[in-house]
N, C-alpha and C positions, 0 to 999 in steps of 0.2 A: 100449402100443398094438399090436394087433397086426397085423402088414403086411398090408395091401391087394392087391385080385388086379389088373392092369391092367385097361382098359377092352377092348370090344371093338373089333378093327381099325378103324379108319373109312375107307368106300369112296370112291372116286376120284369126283372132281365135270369131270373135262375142264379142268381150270384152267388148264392149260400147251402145250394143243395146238399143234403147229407149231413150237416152241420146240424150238432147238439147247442142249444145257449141257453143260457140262465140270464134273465133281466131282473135286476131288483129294481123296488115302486113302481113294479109293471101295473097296478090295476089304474083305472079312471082313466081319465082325456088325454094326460100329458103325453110329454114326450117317453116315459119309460111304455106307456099301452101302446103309442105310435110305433115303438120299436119294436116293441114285441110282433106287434101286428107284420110290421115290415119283413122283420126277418122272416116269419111264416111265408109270406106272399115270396121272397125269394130264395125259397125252397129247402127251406130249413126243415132237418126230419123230426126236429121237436126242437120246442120252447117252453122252458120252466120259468113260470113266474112265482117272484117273490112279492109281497107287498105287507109291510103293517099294519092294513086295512081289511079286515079278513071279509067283510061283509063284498066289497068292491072288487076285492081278490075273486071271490067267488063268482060274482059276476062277470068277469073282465075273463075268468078263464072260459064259465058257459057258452060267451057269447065268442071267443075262438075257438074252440071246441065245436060248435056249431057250423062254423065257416072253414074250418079246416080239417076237421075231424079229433076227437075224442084222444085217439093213440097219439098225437102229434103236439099235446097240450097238457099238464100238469100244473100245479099250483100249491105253496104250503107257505100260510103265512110265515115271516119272518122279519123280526126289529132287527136291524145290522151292528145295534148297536151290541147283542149279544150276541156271545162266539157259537153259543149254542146251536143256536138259529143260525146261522151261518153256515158253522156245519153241516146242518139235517137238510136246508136248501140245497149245495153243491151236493151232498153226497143222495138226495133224490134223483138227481139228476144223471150221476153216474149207476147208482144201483136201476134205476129202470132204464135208462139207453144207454147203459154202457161206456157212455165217455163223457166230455165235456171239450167242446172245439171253443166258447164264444162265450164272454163272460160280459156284460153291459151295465156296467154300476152308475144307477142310475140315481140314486137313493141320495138323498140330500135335506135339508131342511132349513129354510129362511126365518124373516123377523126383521124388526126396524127396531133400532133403540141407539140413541146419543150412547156413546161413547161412557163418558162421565155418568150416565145416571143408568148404565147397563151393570147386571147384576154377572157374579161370579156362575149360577143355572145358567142364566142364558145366553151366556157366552160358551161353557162345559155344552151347553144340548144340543146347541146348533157343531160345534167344533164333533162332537162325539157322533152325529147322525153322517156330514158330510164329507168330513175328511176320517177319522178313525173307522166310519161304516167300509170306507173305499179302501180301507188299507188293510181292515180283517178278510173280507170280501174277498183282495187281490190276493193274500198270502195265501188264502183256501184254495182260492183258483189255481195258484202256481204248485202245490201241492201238487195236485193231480195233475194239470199238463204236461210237466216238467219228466213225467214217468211214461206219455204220452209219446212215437214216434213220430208223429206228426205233428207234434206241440201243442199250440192254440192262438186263440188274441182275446185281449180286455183292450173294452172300449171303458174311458171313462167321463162322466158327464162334469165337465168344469163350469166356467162362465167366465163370460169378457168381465164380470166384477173381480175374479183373480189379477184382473192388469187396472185397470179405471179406480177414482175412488169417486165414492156416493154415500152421502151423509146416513147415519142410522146404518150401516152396513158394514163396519170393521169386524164385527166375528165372523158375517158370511164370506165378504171380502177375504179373510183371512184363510178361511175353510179351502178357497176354491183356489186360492193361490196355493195352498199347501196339495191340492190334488195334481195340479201343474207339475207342483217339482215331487211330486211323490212318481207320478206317469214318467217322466223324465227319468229318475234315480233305476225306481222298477224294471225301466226299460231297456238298463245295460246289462242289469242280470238275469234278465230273464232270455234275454239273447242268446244264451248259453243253450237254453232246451227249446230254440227254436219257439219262443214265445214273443209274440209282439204285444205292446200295448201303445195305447195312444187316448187322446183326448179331443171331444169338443165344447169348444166353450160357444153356447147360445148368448144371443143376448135379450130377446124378449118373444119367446112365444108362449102365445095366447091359447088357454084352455080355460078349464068351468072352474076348476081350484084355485087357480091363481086368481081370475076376479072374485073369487070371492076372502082374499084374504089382503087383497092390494084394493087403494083405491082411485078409482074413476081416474081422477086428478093426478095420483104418480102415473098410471098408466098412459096417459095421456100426454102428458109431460116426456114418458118416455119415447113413445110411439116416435113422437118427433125428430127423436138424434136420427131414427130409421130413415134411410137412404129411399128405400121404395113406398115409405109413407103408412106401412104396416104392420105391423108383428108378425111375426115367422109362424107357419101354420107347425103344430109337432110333429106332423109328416116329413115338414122338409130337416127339421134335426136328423130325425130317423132315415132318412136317406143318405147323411153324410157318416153316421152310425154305421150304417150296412154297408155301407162303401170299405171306412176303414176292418170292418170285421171280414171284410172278401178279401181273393187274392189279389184284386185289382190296386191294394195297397200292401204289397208283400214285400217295399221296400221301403216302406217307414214305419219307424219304432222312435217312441219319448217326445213325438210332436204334440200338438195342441191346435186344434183347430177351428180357428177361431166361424163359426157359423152364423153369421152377422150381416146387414149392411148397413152398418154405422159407418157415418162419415170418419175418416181418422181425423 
């Protein structure tokens, strides 16, 4: 079959006006830049990015800053996997605007290695960036909404590898399943102060980072299970992100959803 062109961009509907959010691994191509961007275009009164790239960071905020304005835009590196950082991110974000409505953890970190011949680091760095990152992250978040009249929502980013298995991927596999049932558990207690959270899980979109740390070959190989014959652009993540972060989903909390069109 031969791949498919992506759709045309889809324009901003106002969804998120007024709306403060923090994205972590917002700088570069992916999907955490696409969100950021997203939510800005639907009318979000600021967006904090995080990223542990500070070089990219930097960039990533000039050039919304540029497109959206200056006041509407902040940036302070941050590794998730330190509480520290964590804190000084959310608490930017409340000290210069005042609240925090939309939290989007996006932060994650992959790797290929057999099973049997994976090391105790690389099973700790990936587990520590994806799932312990999303879980410091959410308890910060829920600090401050929880105090909040109007609560908030955490989006968080899983993957259809938390359900599928695929060889060289039990720790990421692992990570992304454990962000599942962490969205899920979160998401009954957080119900309490009017907090939603939810997840989606992509399954292959294509940016400038990922080909270059994946190759040609698995990409290609994956492309395939693809229904419409292509990888998902980071836009269209980031539109099902902003979906659940509005009120258009004001009545789901602890799903996962899956952002896909993989044959079942």
């Amino acid at each position: 079959m031969a791949a498919a062109t992506a759709p045309p961009y889809v324009p901003a509907h106002g969804l998120l006006a007024h709306r403060t959010a923090v994205v972590t691994a917002a700088a570069g191509s992916g999907i955490g830049g696409a969100t950021a961007r997203r939510l800005l275009e639907e009318g979000a009164a600021a967006v904090v990015l995080g990223d542990a790239h500070e070089r990219r960071l930097k960039e990533a905020e000039q050039s919304l800053a540029a497109q959206f304005g200056a006041a509407r835009v902040a940036a302070l590196p941050c590794d998730v996997t330190q509480e520290p950082a964590v804190q000084a991110l959310l608490q930017l974000a409340t000290d210069r605007y005042g609240r925090l409505d939309i939290l989007v953890n996006n932060a994650g970190l992959g790797g290929t290695a057999e099973l049997a011949e994976m090391t105790d680091e690389q099973w700790s760095k990936v587990l520590d960036v994806t799932l312990n990152g999303t879980f410091r992250c959410t308890r910060a978040a829920l600090r401050i909404m929880r105090e909040q009249p109007t609560g908030g929502v955490i989006v968080n980013n899983a993957s259809v590898i938390g359900w599928r298995a695929q060889r060289g991927q039990a720790h990421y596999a692992a990570a992304k399943a454990g962000v599942m049932a962490l969205t899920r558990c979160a998401a009954l207690e957080a119900a309490d102060f009017s907090v939603r959270i939810n997840a989606v899980a992509p399954s292959l979109a294509m940016h400038a980072n990922l080909a270059k740390v994946t190759s040609a070959e698995l990409l290609d190989e994956l492309t395939t299970r693809e229904a419409f014959g292509r990888c998902a652009e980071p836009w269209e993540v980031a539109n099902v992100i902003a979906f659940l972060a509005s009120d258009y989903s004001s009545y789901m909390t602890g799903e996962t959803i899956s952002v896909s069109s993989q044959r079942a």
